[in-house]
C-alpha positions in Angstrom: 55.4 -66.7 -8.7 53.1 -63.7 -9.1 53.6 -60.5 -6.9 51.7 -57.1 -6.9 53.2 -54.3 -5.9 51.0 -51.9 -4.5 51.3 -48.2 -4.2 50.6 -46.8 -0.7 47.6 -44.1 -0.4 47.2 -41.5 1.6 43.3 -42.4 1.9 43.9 -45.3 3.2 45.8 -43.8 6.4 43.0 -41.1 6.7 39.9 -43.2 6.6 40.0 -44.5 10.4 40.5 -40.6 11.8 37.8 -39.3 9.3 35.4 -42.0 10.6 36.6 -41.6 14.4 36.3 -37.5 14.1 32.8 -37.9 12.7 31.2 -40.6 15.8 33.4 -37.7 18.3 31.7 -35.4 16.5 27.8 -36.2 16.3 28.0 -37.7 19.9 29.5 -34.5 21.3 26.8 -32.8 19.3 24.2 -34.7 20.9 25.7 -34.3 24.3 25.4 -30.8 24.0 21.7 -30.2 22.2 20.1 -33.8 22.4 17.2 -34.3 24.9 19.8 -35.0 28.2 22.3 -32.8 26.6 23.8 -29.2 28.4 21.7 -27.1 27.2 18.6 -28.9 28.1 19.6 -28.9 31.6 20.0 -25.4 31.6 16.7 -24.8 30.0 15.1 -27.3 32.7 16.7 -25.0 35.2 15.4 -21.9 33.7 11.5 -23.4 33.4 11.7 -25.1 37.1 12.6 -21.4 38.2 9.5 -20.3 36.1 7.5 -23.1 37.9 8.1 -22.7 41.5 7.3 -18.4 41.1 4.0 -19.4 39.6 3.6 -22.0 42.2 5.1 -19.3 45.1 2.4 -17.1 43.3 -0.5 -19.4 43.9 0.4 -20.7 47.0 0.3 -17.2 48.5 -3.3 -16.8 46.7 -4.8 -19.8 48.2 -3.2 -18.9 51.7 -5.4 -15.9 51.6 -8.3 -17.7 50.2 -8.1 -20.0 53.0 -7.9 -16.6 55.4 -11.1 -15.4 54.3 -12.8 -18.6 54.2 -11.4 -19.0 57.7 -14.0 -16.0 58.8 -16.8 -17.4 57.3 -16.5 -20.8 59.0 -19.1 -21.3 61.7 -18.4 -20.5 65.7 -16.2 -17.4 64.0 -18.3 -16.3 61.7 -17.8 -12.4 61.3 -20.8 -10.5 60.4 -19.2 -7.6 58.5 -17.5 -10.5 56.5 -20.2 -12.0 55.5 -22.3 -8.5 54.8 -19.5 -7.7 52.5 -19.8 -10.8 50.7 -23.9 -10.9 50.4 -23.8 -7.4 49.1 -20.8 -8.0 46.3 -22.5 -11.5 45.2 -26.1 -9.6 44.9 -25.0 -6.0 44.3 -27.0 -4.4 46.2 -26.5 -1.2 48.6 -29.1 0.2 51.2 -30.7 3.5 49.9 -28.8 5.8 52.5 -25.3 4.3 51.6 -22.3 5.5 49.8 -21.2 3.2 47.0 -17.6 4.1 45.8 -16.8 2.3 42.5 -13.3 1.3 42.2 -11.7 -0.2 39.2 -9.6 -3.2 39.6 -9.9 -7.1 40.5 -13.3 -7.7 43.4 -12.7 -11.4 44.2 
């Protein structure tokens, strides 16, 4: 009757730790930096934030657009309004006028 001894390796008791440490390892990884990870979240935070002040910003824009346009509708229409309109869209002045330039946005 054949027997083999065999000597006991240290490899052998490290291989299943090794392999276990390196799947802890690349899924903790990816929990952190993949696509759903932490630090996405945090980064969707930060560009929702973003978001809503540009959306805040616009919102308050059209409000006043809608203001304006408000005094042009028919029934309420306001005549100096509507002067002030003609006059920037043509740019023109009456001869005995005062024109002061100033820089900036004229919407």
């Amino acid at each position: 009757m054949w027997t083999r001894q065999h000597k006991q390796t240290n490899t052998g008791r490290l291989i299943i730790p090794t392999i276990s440490a390196v799947v802890l390892a690349y899924f903790g990884f990816h929990a952190y930096h993949g696509e759903f990870g932490i630090y996405s979240k945090y980064r969707l935070q930060a560009q929702t934030q973003d978001l809503q002040a540009q959306f805040d910003a616009i919102k308050g824009r059209r409000t006043e657009l809608e203001r304006r346009v408000q005094l042009l509708h028919d029934g309420t229409l306001e005549k100096d309004m509507l002067d002030e309109q003609a006059r920037r869209a043509l740019n023109l002045s009456h001869a005995d006028e005062v024109v002061i330039m100033r820089p900036g946005n004229i919407d």
